[in-house]
Backbone as ProteinMPNN parsed JSONL, in Angstrom:
{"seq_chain_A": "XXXXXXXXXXXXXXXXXXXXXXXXXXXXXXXXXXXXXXXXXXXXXXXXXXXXXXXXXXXXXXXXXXXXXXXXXXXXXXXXXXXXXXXXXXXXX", "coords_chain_A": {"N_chain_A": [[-109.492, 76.118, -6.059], [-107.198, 74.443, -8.005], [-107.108, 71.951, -10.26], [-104.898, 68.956, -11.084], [-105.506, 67.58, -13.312], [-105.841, 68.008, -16.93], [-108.508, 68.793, -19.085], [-109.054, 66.792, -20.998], [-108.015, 64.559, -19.836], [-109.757, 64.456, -17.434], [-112.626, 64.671, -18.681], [-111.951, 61.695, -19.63], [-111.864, 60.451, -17.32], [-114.103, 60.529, -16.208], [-115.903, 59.568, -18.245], [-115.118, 56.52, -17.683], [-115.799, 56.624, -15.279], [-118.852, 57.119, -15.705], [-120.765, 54.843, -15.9], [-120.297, 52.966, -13.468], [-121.287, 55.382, -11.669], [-123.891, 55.208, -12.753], [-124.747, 52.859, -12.044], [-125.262, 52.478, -9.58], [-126.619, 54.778, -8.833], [-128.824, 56.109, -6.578], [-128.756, 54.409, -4.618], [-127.739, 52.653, -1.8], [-124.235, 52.985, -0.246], [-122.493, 51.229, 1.568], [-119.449, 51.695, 3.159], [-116.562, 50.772, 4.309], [-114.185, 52.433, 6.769], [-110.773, 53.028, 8.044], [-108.186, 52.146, 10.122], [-105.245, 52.669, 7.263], [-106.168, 55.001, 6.184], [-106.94, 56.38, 8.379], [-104.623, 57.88, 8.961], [-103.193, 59.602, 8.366], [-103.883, 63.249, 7.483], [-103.716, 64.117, 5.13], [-104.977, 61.995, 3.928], [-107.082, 61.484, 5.171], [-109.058, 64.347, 4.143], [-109.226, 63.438, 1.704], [-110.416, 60.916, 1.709], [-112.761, 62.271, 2.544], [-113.606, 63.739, 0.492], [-114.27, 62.81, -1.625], [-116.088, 60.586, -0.367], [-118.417, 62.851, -0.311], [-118.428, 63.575, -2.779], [-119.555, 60.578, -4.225], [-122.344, 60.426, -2.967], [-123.081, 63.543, -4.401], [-123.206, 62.897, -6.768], [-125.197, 61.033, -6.966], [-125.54, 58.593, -4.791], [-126.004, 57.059, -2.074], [-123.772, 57.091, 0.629], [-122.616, 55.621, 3.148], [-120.746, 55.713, 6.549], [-118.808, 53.672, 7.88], [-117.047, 52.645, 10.676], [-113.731, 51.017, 10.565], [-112.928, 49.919, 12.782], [-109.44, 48.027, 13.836], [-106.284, 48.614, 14.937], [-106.246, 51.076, 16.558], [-108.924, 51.191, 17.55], [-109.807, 49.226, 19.234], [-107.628, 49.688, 21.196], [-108.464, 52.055, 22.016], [-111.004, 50.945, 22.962], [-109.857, 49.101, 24.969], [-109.479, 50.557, 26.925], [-111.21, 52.454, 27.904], [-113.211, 50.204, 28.668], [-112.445, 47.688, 30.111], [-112.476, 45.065, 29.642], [-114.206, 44.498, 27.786], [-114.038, 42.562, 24.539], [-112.944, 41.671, 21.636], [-115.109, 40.915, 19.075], [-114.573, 39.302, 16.606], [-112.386, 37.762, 17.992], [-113.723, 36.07, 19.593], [-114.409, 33.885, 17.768], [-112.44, 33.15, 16.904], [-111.129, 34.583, 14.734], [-109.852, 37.253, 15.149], [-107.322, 38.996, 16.497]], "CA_chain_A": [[-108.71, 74.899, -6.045], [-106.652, 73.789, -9.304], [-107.012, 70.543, -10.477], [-103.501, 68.581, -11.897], [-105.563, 67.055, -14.781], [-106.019, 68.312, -18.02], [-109.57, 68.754, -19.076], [-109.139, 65.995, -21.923], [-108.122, 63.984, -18.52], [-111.053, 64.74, -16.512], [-113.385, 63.59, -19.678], [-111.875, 59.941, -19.619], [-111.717, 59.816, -16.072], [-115.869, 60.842, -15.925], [-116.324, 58.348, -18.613], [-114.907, 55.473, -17.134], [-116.823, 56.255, -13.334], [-120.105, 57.078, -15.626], [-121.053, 53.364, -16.035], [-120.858, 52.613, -11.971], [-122.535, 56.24, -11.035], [-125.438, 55.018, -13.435], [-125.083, 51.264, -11.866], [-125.487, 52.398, -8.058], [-127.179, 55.896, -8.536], [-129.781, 55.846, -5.762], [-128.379, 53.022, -4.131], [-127.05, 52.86, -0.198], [-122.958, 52.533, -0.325], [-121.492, 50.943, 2.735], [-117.615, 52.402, 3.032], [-115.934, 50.907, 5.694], [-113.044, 53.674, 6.985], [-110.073, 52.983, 8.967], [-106.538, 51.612, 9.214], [-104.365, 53.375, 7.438], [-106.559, 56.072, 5.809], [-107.138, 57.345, 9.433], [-103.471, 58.165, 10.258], [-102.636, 61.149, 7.68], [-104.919, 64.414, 7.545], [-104.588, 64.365, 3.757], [-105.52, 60.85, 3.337], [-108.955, 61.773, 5.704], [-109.483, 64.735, 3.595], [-109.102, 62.847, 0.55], [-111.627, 60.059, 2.12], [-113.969, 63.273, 2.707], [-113.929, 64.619, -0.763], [-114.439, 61.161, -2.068], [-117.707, 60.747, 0.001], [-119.404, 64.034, -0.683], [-118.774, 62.956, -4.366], [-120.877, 60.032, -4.377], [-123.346, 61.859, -2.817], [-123.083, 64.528, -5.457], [-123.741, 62.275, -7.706], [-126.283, 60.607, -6.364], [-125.35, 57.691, -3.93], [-126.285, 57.0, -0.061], [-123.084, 56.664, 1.256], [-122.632, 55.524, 4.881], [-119.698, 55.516, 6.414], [-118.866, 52.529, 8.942], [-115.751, 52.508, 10.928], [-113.632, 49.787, 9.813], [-112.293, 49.11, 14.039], [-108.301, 48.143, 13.683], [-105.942, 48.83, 16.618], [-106.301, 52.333, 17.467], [-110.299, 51.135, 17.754], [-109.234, 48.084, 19.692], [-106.68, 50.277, 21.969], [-109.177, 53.051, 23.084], [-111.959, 50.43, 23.458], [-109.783, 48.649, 26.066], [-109.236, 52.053, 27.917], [-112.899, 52.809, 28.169], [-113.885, 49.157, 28.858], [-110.621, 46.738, 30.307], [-113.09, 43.669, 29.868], [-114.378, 44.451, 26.292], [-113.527, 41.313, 23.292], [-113.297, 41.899, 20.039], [-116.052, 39.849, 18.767], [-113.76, 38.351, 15.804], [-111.552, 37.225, 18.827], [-114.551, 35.05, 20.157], [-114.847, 33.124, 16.611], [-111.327, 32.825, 16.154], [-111.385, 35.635, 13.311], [-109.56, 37.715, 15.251], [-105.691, 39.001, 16.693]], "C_chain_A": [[-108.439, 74.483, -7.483], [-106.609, 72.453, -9.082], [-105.366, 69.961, -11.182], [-104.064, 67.836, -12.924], [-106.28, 67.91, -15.508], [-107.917, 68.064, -18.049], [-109.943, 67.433, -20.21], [-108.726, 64.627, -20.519], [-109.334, 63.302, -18.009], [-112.263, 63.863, -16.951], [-112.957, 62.549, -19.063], [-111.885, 59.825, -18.559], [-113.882, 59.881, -15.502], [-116.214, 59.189, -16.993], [-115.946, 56.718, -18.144], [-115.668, 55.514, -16.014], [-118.66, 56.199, -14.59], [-120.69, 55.312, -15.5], [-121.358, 52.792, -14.255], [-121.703, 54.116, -11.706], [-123.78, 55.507, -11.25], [-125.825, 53.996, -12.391], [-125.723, 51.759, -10.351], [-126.06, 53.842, -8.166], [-128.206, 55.293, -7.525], [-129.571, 54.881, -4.585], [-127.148, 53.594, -2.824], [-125.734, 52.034, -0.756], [-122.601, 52.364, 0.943], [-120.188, 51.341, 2.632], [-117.219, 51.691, 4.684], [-114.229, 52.015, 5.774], [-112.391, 53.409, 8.152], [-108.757, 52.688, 8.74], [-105.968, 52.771, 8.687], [-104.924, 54.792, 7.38], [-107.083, 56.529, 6.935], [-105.815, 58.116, 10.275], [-103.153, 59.891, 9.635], [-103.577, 61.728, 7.37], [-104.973, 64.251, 6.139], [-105.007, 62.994, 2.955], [-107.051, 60.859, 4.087], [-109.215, 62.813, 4.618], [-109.756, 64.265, 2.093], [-110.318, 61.811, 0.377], [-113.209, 61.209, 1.962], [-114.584, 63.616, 1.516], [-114.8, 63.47, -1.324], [-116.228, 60.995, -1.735], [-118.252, 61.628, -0.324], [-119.418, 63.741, -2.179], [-119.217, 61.981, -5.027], [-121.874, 60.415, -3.903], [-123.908, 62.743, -3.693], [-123.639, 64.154, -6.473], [-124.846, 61.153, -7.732], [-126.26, 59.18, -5.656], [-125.344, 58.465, -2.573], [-124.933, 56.848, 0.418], [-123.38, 56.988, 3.024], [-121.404, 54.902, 5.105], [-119.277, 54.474, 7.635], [-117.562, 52.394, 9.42], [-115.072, 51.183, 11.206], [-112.654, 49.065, 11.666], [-110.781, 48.833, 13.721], [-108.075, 48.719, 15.137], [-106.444, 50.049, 16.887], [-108.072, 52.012, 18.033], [-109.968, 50.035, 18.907], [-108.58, 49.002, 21.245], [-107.289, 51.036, 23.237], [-110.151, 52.407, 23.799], [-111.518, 49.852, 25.0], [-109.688, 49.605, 27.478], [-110.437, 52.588, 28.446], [-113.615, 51.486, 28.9], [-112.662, 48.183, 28.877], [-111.495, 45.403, 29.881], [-113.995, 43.165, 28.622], [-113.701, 43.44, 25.437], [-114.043, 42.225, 22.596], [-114.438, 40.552, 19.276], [-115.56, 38.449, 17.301], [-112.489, 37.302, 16.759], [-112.42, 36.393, 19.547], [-114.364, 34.063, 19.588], [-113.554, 32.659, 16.21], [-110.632, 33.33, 15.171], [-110.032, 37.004, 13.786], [-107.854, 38.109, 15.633], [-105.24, 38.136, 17.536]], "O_chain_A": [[-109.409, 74.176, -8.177], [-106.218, 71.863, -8.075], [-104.753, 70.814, -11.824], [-103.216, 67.295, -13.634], [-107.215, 68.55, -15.026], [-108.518, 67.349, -17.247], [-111.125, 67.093, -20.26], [-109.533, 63.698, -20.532], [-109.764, 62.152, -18.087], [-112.813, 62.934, -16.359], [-113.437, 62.298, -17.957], [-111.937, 58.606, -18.391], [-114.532, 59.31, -14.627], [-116.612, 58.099, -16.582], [-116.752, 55.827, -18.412], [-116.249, 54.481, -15.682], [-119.52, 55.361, -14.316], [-120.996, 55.038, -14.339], [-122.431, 52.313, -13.888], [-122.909, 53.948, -11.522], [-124.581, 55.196, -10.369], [-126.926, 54.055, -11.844], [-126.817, 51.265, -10.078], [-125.863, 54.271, -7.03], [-128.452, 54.088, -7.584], [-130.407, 54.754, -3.69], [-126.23, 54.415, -2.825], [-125.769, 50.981, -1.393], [-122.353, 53.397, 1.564], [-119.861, 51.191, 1.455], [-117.542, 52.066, 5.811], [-113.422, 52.165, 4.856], [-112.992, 53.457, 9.225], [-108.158, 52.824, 7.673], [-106.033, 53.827, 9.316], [-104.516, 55.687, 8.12], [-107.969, 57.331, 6.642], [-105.748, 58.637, 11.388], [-102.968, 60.946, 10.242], [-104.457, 61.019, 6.882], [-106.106, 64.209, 5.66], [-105.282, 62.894, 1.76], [-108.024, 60.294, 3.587], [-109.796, 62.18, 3.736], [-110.582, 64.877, 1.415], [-111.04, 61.735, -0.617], [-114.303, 60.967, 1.452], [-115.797, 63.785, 1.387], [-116.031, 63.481, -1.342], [-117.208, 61.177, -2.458], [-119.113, 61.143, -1.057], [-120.509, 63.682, -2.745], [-119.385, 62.096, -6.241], [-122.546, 60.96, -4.778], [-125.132, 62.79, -3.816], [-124.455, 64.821, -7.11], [-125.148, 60.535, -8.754], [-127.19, 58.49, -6.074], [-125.011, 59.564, -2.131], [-125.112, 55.754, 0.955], [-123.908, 57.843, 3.734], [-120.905, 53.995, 4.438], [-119.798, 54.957, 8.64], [-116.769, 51.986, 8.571], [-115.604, 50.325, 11.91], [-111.961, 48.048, 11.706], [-110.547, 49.78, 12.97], [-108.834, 49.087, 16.034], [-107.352, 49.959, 17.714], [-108.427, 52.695, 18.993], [-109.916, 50.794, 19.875], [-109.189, 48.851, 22.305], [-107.096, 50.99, 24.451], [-110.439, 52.784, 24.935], [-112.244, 49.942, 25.99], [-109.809, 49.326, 28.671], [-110.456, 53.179, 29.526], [-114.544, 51.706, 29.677], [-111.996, 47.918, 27.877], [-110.692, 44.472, 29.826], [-114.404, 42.026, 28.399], [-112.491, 43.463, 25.66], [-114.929, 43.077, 22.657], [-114.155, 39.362, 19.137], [-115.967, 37.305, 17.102], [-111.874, 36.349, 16.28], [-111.76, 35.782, 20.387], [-114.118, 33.074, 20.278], [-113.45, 31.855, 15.284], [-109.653, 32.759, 14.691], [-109.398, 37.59, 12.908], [-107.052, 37.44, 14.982], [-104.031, 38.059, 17.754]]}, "name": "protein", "num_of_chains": 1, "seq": "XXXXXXXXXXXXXXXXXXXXXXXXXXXXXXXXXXXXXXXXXXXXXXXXXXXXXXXXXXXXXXXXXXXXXXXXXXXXXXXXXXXXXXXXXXXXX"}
């Protein structure tokens, strides 16, 4: 796999993330994932890479699905009598 940046690139783009790796090394990352970045295959693989590379570098990520319609849609299909719990509180559509 070729990269499109330059290796003088790459540098400044490492030095700018080192500062948060350092800050959250070790440290559990919540990600919520949904919406749009679930509609196009190379915006999931892009999400994928992403995660395994905190990881890599030493963060917990966990990945939490962020609900939105298509979550909403199937839930009512599985369960006709299911709320959205932001739709109790007023929070919701």
């Amino acid at each position: 796999m070729t990269s499109p940046h330059t290796a003088a690139e790459k540098a400044h783009i490492l030095s700018e993330a080192l500062p948060y790796i350092q800050r959250f090394y070790d440290k559990t990352i919540v990600i919520k994932y949904g919406g749009n970045a679930m509609t196009e295959r190379h915006l999931m693989e892009a999400f994928a890479k992403d995660v395994v590379l905190l990881k890599l570098v030493g963060m917990n990520p966990v990945v939490v699905h962020g609900g939105g319609g298509g979550a909403h849609r199937q839930g009512r299909q599985l369960h006709p009598r299911q709320e959205n719990a932001g739709q109790e509180q007023g929070q919701g559509r």
